[in-house]
C-alpha positions in Angstrom: 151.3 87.9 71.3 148.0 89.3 70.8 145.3 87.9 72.5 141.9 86.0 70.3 139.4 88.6 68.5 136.2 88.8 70.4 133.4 86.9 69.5 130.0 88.3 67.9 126.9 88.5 69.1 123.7 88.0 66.7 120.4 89.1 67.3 118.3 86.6 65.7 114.3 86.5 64.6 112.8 83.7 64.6 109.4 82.4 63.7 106.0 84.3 65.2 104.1 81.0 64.2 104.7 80.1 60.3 107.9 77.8 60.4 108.8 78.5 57.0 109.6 82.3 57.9 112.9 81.5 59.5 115.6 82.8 57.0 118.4 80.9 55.6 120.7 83.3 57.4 119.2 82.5 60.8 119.4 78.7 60.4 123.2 79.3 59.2 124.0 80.9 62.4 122.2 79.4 64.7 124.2 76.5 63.6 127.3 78.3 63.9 127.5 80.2 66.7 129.0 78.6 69.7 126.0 79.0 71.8 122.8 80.7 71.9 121.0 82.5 74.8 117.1 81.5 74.5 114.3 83.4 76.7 112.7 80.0 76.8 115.2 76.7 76.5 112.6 74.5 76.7 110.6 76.4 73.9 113.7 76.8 71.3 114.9 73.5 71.8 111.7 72.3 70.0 112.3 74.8 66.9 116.0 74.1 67.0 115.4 70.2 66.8 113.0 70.8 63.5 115.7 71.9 62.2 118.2 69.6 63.1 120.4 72.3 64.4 122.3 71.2 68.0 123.7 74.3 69.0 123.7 74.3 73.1 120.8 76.5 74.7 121.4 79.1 78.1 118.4 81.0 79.3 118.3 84.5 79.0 114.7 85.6 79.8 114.0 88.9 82.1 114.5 87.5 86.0 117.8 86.1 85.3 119.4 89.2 82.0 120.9 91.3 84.6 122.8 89.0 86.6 123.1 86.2 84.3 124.5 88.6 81.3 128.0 88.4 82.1 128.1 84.5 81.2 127.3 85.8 77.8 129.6 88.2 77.9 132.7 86.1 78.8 132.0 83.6 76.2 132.1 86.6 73.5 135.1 87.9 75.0 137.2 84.3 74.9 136.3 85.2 70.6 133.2 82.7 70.7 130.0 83.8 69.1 127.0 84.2 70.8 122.8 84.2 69.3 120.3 85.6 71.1 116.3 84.7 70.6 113.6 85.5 71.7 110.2 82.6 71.9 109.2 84.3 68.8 110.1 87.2 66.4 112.7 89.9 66.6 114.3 90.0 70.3 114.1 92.8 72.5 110.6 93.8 70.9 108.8 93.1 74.4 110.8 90.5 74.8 114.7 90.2 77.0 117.5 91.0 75.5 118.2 94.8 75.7 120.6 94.3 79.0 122.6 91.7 77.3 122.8 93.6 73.8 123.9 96.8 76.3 126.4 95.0 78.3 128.2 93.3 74.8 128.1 97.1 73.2 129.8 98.8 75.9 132.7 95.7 75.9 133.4 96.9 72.9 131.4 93.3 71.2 130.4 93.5 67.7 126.2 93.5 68.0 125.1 92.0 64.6 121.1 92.2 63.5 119.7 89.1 61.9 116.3 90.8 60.6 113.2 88.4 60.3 109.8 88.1 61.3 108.4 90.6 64.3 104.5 90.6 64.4 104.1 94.2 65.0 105.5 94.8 61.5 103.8 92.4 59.8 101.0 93.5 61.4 101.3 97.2 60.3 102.0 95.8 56.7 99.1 94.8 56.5 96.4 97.0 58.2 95.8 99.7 56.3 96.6 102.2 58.8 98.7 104.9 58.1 102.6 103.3 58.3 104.4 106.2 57.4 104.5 107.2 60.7 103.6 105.0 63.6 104.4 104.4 67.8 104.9 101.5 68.8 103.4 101.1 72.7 103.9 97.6 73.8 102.1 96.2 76.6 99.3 98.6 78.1 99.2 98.6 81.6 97.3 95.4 83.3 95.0 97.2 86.0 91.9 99.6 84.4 92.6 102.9 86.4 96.7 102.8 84.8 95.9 101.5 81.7 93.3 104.0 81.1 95.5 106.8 82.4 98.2 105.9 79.8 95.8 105.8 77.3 94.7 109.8 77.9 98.5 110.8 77.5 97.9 109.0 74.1 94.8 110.1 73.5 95.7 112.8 70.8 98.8 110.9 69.3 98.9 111.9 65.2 100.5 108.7 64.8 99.1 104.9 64.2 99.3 103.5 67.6 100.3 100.0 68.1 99.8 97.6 70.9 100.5 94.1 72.0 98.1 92.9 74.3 97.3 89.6 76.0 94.2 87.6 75.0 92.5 87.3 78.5 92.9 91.2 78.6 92.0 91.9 74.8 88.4 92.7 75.2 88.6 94.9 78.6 91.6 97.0 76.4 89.7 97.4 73.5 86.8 98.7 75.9 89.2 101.4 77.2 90.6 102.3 73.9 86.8 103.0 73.1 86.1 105.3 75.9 88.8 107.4 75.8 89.7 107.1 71.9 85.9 107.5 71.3 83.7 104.7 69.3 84.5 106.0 66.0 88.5 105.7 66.2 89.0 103.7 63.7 91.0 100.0 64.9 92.3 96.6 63.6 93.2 93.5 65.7 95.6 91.0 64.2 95.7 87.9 65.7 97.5 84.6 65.8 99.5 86.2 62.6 100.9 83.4 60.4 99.1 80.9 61.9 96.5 78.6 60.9 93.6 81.2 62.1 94.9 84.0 61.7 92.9 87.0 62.2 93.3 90.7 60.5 90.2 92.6 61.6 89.7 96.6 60.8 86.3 98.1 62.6 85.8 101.5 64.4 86.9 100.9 68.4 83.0 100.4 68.9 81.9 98.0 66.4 85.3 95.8 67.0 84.7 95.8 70.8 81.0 94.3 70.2 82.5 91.8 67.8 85.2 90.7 69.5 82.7 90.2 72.9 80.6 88.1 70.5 83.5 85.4 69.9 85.4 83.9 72.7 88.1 82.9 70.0 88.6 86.4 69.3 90.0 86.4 72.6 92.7 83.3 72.2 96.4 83.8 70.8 98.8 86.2 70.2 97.0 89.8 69.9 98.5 92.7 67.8 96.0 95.9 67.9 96.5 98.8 65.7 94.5 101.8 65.8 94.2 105.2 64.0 96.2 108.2 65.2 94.1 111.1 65.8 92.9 113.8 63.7 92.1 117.5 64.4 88.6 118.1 64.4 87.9 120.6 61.4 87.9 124.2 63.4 90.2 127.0 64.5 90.0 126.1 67.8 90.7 122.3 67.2 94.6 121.9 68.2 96.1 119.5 70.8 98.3 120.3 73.8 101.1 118.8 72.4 100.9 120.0 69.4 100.8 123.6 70.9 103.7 122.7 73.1 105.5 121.8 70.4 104.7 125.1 68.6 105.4 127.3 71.8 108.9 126.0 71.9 109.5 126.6 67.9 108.4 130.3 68.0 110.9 130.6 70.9 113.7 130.3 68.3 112.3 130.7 64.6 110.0 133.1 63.2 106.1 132.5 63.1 105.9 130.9 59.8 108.3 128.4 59.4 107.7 127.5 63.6 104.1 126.4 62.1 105.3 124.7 58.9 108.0 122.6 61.9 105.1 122.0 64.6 102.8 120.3 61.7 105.3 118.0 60.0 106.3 117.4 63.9 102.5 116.7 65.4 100.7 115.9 62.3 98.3 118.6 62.7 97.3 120.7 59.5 99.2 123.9 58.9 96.9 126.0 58.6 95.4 125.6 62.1 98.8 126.1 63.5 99.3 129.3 61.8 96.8 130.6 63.2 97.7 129.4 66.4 100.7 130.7 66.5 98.7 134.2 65.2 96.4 134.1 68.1 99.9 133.4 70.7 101.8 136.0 69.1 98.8 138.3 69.4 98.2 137.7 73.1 101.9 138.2 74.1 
């Protein structure tokens, strides 16, 4: 007799600070589901209690995911579905859950997305940055000397850049961004998102450091900061490594022209400079 289907495990979103966000999919499984794994019990149980929902909680925050995981993982195989949240937004977004969402996959566990609110998104919706291409960076480095050494391998990254950052660290990373990004990159902070003071602020690096310096609640809450990818200065010469990388190992297996026409829509630099890049290269070989 063949043995019970697995179970399913749901990724669920939940809140970044507006209740009312939670979708009416999420509250239907979280009321379903046999159990749900919680980064913080103590935190959910509050959100789960507005809603009158009495689903039983297990941690699953980053000391105990490794070891811990196979709990899960037994509970989906006996055919019992599993949810897994984060404190707030979309899981695994710098938050636990890739280990456990690994683990079910390779059992062979159905890994269902229930999409919602994540603040790096809804910060990007509304920044006025280019979106159409962006990197998404996480938490920078906590000590100067590494978080100003990741920052040079980033330095001349085409694409928006976005970081979460904690508040008592907000004003010393926007001082960094401004000495290697340069005073003029242009930057926004979003803050608190959804919640009463919320905060969507779009200055160059310079001009946001000084105003964020000048107000101590500009350095409170939840901190999303989005800055401008950079831009070839206008000039010949004006190309970044990568980008030349990128057009090195193109005209090692395509011809000139359509290796530059690749290496721009790749990098983000402007054909035309490229072209003549690849001139100059090809001239020099």
């Amino acid at each position: 007799m063949p043995g019970k289907p697995a179970g399913t495990l749901y990724v669920v979103a939940t809140p970044i600070g507006n209740l009312d966000d939670i979708s009416a999919r999420a509250l239907r499984i979280l009321a379903d589901v046999a159990l749900i794994a919680a980064e913080d019990t103590r935190h959910s149980a509050r959100l789960l209690q507005h809603f009158g929902i009495a689903t039983p909680l297990q941690a699953c925050h980053e000391h105990n995911e490794r070891e811990q995981g196979g709990r899960f993982i037994g509970r989906l195989q006996a055919g019992e579905d599993v949810a897994l949240i984060s404190d707030a937004g979309t899981p695994l977004i710098s938050d636990p859950g890739y280990h456990l969402v690994r683990q079910a996959r390779a059992a062979g566990i159905r890994v269902v997305p229930v999409p919602g609110a994540c603040a790096l998104i809804a910060a990007l919706s509304a920044a006025g940055l280019p979106s159409d291409r962006f990197i998404f960076e996480g938490f920078l480095p906590a000590r100067m000397a590494a978080r100003r050494a990741r920052l040079e391998l980033l330095r001349e990254e085409p694409r928006t850049l976005i970081f979460y950052e904690a508040p008592h660290r907000i004003l010393e990373c926007i001082e960094d961004l401004q000495v290697i990004f340069g005073a003029e990159r242009q930057a926004v902070l979003g803050r608190e998102l959804t919640k009463a003071f919320e905060t969507l602020k779009g200055l160059p690096l310079g001009e946001l450091c000084a105003w964020v310096a000048a107000d101590s609640n500009q350095q409170r809450g939840e901190c999303v900061l989005l800055v401008a990818g950079w831009e070839a200065p206008e000039g010949d010469a004006q190309v970044s490594t990568e980008a030349l990388r990128v057009l090195d190992l193109l005209l090692a297996e395509m011809p000139l022209k359509r290796a530059a026409a690749l290496a721009a829509e790749i990098s983000g630099v402007r054909k035309n400079l490229l072209y003549q890049a690849a001139l100059e290269r090809q001239g020099d070989a």
